[in-house]
N, C-alpha and C positions, 0 to 999 in steps of 0.2 A: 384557732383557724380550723381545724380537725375536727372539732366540735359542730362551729355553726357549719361545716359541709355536710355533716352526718344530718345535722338541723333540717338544714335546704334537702338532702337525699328523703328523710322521712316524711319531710310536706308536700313533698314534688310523689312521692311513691304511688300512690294510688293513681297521679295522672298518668306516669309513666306507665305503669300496667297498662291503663287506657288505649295509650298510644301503642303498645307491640299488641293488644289484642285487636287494633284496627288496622292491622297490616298484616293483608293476607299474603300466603305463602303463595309462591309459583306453583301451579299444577303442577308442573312437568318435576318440580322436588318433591312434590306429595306425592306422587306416583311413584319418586323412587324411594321412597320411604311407607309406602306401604298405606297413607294416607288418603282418606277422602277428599278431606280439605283441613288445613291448620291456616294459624295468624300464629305471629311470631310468640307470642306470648304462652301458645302450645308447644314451641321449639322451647324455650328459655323453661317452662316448667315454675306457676304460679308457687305453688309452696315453698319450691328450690328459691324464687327469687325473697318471699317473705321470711324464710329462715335465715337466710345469707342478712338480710337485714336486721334482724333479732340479735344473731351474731355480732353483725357492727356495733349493734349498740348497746350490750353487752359488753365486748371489748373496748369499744369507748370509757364507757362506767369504770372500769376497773383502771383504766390507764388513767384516766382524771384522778383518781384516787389516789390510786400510786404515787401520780405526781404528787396529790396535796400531799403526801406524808413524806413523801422525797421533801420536797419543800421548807415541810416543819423542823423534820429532822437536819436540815443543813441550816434552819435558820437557828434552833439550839447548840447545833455544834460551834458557829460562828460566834453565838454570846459566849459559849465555854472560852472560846480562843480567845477572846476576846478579854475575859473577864483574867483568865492567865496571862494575857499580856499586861494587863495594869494593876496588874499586884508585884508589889514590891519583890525584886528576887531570890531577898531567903524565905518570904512564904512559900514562894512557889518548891524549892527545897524541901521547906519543912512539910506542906501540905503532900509531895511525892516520896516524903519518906513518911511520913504517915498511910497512905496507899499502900505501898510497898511493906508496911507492918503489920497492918492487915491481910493483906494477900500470904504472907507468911504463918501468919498464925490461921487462916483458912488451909492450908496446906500441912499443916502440923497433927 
């Protein structure tokens, strides 16, 4: 869902500029802002707005990522758990004392 919005935000982006650079400011704010004349899109500041977008989607990229590997990672741990629940349970014994024999003799 986060995705196809940033989707719809990036296709829609160059309209939207459009639309706040054809909405001129009030004199009477330009005046007290020191301005001639501004459209909203001189208030909001064109590069401020295409960075903020860069950024989005950017952290988009990374969080889709993330997820996939959150993902992997819990679908390998599930087959682990999985595969310890249907093995007989003196392997699962012998196979943790096995670990455990290992882990000692790396500590030795």
């Amino acid at each position: 869902e986060v995705t196809q919005q940033l989707s719809e935000l990036s296709a829609s982006f160059e309209d939207d500029l459009q639309m706040l650079r054809g909405h001129a400011v009030e004199p009477a704010i330009c005046q007290l802002e020191g301005w001639e004349s501004a459209n909203l899109l001189d208030c909001c500041g064109e590069e401020r707005l295409r960075s903020w977008l860069q950024d989005c989607q950017r952290n988009a990229d990374h969080l889709v990522g993330k997820a996939a590997q959150f993902a992997l990672q819990w679908s390998e741990l599930q087959a682990g758990v999985q595969r310890e629940e249907d093995s007989p349970a003196d392997a699962v014994a012998t196979a943790a004392e096995g670990r455990l024999g290992a882990a000692v003799a790396l500590m030795q």
